[in-house]
N, CA, C and O atoms as a GROMACS GRO file, in nm:
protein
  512
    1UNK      N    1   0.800   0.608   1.012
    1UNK     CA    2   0.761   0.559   0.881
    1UNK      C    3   0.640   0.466   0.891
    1UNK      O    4   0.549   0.478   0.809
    2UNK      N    5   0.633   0.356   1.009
    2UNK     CA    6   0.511   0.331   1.018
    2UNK      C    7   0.430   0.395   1.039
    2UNK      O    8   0.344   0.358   0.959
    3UNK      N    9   0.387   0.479   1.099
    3UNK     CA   10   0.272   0.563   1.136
    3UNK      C   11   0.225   0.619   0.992
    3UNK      O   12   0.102   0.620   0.981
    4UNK      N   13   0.313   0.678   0.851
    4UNK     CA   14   0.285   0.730   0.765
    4UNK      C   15   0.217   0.610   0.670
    4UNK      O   16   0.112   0.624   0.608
    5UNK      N   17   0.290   0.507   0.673
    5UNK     CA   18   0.235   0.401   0.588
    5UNK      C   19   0.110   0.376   0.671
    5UNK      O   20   0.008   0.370   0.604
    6UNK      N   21   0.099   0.364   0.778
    6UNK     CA   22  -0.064   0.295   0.790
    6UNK      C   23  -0.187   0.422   0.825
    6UNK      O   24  -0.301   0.407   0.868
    7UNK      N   25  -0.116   0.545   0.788
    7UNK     CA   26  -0.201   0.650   0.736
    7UNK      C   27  -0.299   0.638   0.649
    7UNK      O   28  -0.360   0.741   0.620
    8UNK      N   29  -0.336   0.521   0.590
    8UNK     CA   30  -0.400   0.518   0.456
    8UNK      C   31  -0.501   0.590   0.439
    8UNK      O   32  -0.508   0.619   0.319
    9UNK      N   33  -0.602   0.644   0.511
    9UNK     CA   34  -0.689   0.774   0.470
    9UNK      C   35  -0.626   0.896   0.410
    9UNK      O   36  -0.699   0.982   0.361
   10UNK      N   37  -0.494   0.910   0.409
   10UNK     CA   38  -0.401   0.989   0.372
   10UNK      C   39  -0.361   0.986   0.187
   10UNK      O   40  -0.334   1.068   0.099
   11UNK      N   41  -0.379   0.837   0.201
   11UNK     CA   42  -0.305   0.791   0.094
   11UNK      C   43  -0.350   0.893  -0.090
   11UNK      O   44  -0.277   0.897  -0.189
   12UNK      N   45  -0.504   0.963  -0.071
   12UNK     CA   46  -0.516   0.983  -0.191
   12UNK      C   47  -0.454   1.145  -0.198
   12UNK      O   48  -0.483   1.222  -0.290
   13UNK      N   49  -0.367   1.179  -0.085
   13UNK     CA   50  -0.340   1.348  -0.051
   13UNK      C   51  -0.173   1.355  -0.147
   13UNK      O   52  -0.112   1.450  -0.197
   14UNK      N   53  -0.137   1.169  -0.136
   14UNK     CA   54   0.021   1.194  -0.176
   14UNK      C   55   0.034   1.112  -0.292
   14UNK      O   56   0.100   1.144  -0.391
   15UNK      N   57  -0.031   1.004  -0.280
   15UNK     CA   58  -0.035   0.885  -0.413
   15UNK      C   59  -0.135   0.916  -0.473
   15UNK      O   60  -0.252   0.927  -0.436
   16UNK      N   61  -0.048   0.942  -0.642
   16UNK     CA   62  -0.140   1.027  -0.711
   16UNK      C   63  -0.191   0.925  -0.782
   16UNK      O   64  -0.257   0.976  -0.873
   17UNK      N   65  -0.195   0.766  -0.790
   17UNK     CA   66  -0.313   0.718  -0.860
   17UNK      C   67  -0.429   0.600  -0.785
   17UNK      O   68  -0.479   0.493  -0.822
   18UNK      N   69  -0.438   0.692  -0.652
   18UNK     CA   70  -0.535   0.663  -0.513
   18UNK      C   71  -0.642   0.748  -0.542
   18UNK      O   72  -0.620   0.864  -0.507
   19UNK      N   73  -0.752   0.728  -0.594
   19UNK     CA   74  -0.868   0.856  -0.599
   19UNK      C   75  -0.950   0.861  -0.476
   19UNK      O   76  -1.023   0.957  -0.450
   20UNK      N   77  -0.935   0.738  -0.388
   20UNK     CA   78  -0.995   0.752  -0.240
   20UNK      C   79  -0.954   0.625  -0.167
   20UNK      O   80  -0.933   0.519  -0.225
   21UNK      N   81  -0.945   0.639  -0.052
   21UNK     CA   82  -0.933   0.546   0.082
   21UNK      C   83  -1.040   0.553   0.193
   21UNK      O   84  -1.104   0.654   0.219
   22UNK      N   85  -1.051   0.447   0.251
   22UNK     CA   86  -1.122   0.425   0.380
   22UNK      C   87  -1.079   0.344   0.423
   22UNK      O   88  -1.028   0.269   0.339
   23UNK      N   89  -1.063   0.289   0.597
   23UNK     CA   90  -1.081   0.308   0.675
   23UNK      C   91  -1.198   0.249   0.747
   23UNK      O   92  -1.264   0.312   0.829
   24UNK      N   93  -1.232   0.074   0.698
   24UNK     CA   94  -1.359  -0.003   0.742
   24UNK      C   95  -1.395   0.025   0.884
   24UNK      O   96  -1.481   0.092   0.941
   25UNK      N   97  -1.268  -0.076   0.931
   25UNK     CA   98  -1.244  -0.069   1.100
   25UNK      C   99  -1.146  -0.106   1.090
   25UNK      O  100  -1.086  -0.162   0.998
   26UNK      N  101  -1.110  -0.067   1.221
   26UNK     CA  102  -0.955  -0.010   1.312
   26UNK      C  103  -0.929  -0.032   1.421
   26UNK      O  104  -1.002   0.037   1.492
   27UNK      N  105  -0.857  -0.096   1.484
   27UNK     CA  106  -0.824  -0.128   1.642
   27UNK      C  107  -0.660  -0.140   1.653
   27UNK      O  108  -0.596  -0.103   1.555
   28UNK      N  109  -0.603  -0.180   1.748
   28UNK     CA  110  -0.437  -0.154   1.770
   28UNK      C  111  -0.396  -0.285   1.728
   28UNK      O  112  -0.277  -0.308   1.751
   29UNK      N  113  -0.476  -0.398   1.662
   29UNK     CA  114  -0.378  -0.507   1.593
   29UNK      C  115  -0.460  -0.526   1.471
   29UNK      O  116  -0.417  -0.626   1.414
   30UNK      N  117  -0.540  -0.484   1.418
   30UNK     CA  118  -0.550  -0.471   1.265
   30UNK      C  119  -0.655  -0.400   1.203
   30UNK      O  120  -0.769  -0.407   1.249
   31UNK      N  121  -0.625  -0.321   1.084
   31UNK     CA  122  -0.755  -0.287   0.950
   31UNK      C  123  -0.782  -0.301   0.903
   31UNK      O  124  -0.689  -0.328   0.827
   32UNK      N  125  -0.897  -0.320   0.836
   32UNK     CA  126  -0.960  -0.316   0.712
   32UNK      C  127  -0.986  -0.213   0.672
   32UNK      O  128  -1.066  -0.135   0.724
   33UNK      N  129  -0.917  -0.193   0.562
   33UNK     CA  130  -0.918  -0.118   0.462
   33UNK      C  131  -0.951  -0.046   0.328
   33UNK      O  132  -0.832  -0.026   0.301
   34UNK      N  133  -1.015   0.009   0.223
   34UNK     CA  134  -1.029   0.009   0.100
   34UNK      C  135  -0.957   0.089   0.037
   34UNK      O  136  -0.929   0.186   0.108
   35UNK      N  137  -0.899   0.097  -0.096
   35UNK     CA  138  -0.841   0.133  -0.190
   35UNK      C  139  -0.874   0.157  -0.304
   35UNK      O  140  -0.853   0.063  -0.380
   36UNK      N  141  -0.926   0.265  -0.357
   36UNK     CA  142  -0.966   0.278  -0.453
   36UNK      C  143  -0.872   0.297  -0.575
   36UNK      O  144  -0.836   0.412  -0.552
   37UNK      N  145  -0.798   0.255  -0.707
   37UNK     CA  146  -0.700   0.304  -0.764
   37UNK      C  147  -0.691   0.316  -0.910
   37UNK      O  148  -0.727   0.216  -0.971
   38UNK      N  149  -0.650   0.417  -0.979
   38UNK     CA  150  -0.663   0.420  -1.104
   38UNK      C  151  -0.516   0.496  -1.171
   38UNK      O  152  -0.441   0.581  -1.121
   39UNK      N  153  -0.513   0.432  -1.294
   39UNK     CA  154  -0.392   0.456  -1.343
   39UNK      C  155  -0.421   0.404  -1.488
   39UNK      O  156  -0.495   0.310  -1.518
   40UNK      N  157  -0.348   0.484  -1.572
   40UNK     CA  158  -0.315   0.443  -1.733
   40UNK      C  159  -0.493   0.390  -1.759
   40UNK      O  160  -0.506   0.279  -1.810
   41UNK      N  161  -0.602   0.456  -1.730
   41UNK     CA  162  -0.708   0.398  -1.809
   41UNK      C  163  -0.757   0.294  -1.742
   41UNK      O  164  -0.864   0.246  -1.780
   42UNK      N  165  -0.685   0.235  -1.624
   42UNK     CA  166  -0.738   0.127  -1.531
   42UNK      C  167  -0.787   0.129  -1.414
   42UNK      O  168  -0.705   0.182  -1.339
   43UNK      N  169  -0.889   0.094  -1.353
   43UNK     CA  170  -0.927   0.148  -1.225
   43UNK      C  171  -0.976   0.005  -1.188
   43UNK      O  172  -1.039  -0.077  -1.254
   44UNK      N  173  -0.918   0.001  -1.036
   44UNK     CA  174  -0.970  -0.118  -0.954
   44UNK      C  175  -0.988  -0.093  -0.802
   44UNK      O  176  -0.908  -0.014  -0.751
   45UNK      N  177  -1.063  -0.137  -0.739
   45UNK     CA  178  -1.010  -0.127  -0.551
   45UNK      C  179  -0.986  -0.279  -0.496
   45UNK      O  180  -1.026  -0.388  -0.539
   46UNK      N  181  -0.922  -0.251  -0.409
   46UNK     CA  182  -0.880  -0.377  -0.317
   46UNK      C  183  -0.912  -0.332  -0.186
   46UNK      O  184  -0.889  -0.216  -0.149
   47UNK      N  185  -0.989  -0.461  -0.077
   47UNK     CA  186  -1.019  -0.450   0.024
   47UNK      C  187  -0.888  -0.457   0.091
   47UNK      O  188  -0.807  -0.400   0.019
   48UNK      N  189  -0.846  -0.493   0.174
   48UNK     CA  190  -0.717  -0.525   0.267
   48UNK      C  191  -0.729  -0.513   0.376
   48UNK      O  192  -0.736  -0.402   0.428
   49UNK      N  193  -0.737  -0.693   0.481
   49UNK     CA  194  -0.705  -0.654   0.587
   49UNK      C  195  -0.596  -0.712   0.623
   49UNK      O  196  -0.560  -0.827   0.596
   50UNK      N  197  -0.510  -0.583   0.726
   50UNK     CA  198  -0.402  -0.558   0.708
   50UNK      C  199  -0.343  -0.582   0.892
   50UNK      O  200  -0.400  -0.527   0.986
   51UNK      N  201  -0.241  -0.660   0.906
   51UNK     CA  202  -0.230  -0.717   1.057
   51UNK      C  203  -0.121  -0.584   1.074
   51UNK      O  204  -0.042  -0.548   0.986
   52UNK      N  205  -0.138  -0.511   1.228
   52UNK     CA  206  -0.056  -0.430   1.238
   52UNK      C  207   0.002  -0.440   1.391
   52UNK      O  208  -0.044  -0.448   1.504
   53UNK      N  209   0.154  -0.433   1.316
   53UNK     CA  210   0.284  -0.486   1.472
   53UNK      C  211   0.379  -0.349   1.449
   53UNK      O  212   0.483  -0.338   1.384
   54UNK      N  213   0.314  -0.260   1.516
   54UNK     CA  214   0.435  -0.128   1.506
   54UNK      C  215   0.515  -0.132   1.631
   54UNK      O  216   0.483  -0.156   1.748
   55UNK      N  217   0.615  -0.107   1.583
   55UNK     CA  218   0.614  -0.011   1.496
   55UNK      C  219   0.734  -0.093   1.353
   55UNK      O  220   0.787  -0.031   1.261
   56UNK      N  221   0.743  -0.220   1.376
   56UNK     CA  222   0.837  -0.300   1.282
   56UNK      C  223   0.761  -0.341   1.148
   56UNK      O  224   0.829  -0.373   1.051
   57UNK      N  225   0.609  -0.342   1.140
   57UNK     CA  226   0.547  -0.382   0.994
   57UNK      C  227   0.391  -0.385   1.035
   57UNK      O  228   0.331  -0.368   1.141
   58UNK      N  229   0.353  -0.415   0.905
   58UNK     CA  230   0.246  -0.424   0.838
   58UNK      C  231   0.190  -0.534   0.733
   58UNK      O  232   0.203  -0.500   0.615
   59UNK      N  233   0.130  -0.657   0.754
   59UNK     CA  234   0.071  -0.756   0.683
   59UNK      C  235  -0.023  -0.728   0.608
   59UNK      O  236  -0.078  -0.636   0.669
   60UNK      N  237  -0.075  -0.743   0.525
   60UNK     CA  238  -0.130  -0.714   0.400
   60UNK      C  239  -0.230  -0.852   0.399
   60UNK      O  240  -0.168  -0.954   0.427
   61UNK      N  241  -0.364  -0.870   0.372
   61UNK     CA  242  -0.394  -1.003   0.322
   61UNK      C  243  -0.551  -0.958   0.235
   61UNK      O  244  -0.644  -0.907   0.297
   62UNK      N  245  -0.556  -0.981   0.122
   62UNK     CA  246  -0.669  -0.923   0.024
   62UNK      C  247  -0.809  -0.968   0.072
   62UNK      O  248  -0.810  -1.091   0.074
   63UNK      N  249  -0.889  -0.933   0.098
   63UNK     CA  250  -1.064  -0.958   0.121
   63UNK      C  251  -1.151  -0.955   0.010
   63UNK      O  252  -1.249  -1.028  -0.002
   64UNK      N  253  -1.106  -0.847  -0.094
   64UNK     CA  254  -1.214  -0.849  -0.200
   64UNK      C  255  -1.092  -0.764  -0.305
   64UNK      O  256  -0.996  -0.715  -0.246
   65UNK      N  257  -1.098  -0.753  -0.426
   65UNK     CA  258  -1.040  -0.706  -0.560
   65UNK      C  259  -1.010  -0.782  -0.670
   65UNK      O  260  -1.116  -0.838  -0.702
   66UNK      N  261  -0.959  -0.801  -0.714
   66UNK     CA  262  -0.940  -0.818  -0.895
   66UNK      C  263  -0.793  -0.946  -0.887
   66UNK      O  264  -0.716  -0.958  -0.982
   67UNK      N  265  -0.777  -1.036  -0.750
   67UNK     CA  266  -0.686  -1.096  -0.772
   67UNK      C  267  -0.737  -1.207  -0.695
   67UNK      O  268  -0.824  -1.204  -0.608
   68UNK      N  269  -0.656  -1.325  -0.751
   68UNK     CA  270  -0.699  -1.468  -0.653
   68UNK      C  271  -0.634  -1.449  -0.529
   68UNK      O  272  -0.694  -1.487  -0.428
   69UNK      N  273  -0.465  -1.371  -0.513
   69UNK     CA  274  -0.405  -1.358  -0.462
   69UNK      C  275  -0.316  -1.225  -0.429
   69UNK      O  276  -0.237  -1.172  -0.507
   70UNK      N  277  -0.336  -1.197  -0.344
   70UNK     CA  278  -0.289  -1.019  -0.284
   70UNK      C  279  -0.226  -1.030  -0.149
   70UNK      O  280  -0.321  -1.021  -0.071
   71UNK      N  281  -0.112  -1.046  -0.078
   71UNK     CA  282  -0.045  -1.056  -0.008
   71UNK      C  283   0.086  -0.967  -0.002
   71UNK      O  284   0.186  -1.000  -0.066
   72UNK      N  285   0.082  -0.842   0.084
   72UNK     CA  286   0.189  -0.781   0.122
   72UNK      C  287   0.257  -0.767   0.248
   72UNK      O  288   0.205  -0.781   0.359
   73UNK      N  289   0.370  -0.739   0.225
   73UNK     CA  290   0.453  -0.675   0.399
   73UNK      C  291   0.481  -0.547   0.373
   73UNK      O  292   0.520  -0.508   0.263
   74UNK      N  293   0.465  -0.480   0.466
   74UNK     CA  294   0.570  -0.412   0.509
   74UNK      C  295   0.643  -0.410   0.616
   74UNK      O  296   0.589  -0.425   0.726
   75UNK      N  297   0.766  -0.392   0.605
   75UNK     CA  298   0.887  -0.352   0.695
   75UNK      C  299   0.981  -0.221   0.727
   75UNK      O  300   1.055  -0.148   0.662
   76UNK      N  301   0.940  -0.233   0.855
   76UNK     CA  302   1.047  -0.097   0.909
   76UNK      C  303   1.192  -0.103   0.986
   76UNK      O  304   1.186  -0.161   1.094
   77UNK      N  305   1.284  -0.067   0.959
   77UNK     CA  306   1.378  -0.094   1.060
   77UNK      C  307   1.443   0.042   1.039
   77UNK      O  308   1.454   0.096   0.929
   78UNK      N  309   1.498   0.107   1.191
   78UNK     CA  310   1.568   0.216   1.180
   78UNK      C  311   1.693   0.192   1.184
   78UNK      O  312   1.742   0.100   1.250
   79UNK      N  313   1.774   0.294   1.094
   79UNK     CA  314   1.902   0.240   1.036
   79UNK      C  315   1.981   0.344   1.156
   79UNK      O  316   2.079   0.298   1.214
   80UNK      N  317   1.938   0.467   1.185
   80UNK     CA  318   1.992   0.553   1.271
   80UNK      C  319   1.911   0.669   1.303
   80UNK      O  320   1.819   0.692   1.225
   81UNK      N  321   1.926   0.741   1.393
   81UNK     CA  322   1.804   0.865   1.468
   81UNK      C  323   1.759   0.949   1.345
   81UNK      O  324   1.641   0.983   1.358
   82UNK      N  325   1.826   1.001   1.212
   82UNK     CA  326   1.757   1.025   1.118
   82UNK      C  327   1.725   0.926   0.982
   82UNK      O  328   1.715   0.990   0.878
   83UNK      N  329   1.710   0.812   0.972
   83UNK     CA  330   1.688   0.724   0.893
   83UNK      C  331   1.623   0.592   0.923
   83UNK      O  332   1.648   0.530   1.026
   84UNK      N  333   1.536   0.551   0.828
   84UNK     CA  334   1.467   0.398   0.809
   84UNK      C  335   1.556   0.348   0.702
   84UNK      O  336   1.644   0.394   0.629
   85UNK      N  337   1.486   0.209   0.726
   85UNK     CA  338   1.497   0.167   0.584
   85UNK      C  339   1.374   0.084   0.572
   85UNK      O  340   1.369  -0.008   0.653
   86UNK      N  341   1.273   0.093   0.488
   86UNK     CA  342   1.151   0.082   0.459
   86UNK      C  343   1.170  -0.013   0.362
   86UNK      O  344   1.262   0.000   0.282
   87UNK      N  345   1.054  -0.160   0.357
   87UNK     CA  346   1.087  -0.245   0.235
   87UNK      C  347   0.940  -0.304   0.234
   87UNK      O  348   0.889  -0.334   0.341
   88UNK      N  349   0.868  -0.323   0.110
   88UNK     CA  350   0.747  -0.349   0.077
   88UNK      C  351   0.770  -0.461  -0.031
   88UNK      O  352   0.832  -0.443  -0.135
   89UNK      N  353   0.700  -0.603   0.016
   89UNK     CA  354   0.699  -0.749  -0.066
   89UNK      C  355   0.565  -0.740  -0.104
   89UNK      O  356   0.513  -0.664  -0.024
   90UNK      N  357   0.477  -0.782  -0.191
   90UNK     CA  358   0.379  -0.775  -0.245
   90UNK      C  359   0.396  -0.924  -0.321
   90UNK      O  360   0.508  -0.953  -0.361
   91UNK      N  361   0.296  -1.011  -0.340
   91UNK     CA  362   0.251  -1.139  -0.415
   91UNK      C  363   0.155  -1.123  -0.446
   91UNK      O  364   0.068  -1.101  -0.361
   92UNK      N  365   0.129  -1.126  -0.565
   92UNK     CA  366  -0.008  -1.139  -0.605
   92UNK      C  367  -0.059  -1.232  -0.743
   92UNK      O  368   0.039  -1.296  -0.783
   93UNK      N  369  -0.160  -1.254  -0.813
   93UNK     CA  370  -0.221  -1.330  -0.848
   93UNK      C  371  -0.352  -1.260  -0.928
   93UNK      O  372  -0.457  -1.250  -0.865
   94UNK      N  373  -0.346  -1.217  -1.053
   94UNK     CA  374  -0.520  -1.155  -1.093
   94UNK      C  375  -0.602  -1.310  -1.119
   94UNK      O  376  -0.550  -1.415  -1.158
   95UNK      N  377  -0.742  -1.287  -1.083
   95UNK     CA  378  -0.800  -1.330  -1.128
   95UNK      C  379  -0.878  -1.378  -1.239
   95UNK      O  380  -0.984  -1.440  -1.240
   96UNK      N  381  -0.791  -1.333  -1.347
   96UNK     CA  382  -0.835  -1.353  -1.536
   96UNK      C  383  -0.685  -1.353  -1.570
   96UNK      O  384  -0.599  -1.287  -1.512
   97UNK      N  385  -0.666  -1.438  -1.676
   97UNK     CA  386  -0.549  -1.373  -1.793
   97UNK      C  387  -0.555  -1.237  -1.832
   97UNK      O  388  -0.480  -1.140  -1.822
   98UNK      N  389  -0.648  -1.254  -1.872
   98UNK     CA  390  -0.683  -1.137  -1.959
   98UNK      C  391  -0.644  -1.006  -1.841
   98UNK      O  392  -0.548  -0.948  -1.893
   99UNK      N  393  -0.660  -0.973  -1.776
   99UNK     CA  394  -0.639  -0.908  -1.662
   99UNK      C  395  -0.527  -0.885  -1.619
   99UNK      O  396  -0.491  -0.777  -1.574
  100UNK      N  397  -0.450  -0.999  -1.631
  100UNK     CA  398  -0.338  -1.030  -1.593
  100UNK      C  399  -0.246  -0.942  -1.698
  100UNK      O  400  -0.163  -0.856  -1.671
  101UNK      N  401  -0.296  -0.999  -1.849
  101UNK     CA  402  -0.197  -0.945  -1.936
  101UNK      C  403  -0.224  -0.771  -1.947
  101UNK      O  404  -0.134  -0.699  -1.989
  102UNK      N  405  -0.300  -0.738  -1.923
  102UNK     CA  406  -0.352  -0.594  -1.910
  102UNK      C  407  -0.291  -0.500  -1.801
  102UNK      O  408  -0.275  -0.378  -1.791
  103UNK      N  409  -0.268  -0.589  -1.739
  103UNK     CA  410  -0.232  -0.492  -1.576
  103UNK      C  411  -0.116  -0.533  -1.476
  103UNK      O  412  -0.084  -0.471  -1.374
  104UNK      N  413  -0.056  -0.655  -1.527
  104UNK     CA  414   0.031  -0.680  -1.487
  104UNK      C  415   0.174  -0.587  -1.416
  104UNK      O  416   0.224  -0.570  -1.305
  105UNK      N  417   0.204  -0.537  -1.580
  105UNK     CA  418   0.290  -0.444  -1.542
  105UNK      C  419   0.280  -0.301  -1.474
  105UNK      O  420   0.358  -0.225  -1.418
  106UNK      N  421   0.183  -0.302  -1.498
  106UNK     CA  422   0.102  -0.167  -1.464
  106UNK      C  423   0.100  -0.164  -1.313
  106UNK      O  424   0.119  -0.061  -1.248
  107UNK      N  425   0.072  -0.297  -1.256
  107UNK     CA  426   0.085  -0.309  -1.076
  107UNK      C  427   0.268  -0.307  -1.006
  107UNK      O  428   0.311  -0.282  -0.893
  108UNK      N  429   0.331  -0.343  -1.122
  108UNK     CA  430   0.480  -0.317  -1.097
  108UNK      C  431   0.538  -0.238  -1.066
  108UNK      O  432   0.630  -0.222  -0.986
  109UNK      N  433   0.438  -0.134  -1.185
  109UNK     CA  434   0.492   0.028  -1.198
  109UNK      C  435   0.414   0.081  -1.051
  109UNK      O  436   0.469   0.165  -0.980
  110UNK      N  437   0.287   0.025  -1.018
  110UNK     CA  438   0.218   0.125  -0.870
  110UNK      C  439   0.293   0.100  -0.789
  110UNK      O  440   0.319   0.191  -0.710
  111UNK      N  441   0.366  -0.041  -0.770
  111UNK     CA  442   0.402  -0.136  -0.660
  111UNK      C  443   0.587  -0.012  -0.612
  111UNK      O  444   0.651   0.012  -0.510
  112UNK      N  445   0.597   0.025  -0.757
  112UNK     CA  446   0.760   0.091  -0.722
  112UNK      C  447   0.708   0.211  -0.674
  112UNK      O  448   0.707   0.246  -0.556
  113UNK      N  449   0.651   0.291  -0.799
  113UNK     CA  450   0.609   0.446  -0.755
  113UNK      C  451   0.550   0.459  -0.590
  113UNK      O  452   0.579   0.564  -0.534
  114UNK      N  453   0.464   0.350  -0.507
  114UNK     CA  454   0.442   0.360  -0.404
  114UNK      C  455   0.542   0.395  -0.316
  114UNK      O  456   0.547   0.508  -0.266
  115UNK      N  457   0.619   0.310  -0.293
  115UNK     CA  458   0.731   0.312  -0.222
  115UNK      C  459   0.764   0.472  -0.247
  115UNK      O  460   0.732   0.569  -0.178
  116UNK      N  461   0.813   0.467  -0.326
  116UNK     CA  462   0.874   0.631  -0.426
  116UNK      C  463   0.806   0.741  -0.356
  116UNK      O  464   0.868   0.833  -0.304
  117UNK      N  465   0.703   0.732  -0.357
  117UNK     CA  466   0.560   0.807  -0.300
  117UNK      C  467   0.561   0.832  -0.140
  117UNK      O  468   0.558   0.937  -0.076
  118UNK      N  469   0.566   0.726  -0.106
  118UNK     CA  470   0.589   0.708   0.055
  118UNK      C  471   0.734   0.801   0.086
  118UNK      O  472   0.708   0.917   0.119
  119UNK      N  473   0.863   0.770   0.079
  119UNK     CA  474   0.933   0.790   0.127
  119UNK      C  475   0.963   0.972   0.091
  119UNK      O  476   1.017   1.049   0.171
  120UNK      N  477   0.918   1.006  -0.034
  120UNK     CA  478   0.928   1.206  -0.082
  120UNK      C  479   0.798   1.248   0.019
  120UNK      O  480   0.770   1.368   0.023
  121UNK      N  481   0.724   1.164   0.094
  121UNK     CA  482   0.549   1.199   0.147
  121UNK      C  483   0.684   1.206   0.285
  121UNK      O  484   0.678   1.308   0.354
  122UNK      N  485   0.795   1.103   0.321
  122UNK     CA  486   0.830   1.143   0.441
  122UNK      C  487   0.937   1.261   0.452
  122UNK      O  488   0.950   1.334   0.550
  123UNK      N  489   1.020   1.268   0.318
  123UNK     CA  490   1.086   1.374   0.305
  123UNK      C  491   1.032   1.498   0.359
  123UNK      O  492   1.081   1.564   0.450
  124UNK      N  493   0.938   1.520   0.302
  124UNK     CA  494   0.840   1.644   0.329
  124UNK      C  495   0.770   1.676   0.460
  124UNK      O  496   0.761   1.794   0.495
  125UNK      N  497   0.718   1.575   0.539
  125UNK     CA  498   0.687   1.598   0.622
  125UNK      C  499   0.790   1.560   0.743
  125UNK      O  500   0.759   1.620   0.846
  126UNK      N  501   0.914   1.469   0.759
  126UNK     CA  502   0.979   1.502   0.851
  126UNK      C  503   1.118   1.571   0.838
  126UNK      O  504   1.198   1.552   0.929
  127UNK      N  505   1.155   1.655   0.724
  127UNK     CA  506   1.259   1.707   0.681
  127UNK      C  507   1.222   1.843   0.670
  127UNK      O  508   1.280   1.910   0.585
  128UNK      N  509   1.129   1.900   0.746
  128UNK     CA  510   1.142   2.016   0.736
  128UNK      C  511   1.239   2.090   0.775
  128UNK      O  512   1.235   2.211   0.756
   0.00000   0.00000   0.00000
């Protein structure tokens, strides 16, 4: 499951409101990242560089986007030889009210469907 989550060049093949990813730079303890994302009429990207300890998680810390504050985890733990259990914390912060009241919920709804996204992206590819 880690390896799929820090796929993120991947990300616009399964998450359908990703219209592109990159892939700044990359080494075996962290990325920078971009995100391009649009949904309901809203489109924003977030930079992210992202501290990586696999195969147990993934740190999240924002560089550039539409928030004062952007801070995620992820976590992996295997529950048994066919199962994870995968858990994603996200904090964040927009940078306007106005912004805020606009998109708020709207990052709630990406923040679940992700997850959602991730785990039918692992169905598929390790449940064959």
């Amino acid at each position: 499951m880690y390896d799929l989550v820090n796929d993120v060049e991947r990300y616009p093949e399964f998450v359908t409101y990703c219209s592109s990813a990159e892939v700044i730079k990359s080494n075996s303890q962290e990325m920078l990242a971009r995100l391009d994302l649009k949904k309901a009429g809203v489109n924003f990207n977030v930079l992210t560089r992202n501290k990586l300890n696999p195969p147990l998680g993934i740190d999240m810390v924002l560089e550039e986007g539409p928030f004062n504050v952007l801070d995620g985890r992820w976590t992996f733990s295997e529950v048994n030889e066919s199962a994870s259990k995968v858990s994603f914390e996200l904090d964040y912060e927009f940078k306007s009210f106005a912004l805020h009241a606009l998109a708020s919920k709207l990052l709630t709804n990406i923040i679940i469907d992700l997850v959602d996204m991730i785990c039918r992206r692992a169905d598929f590819l390790y449940l064959k």
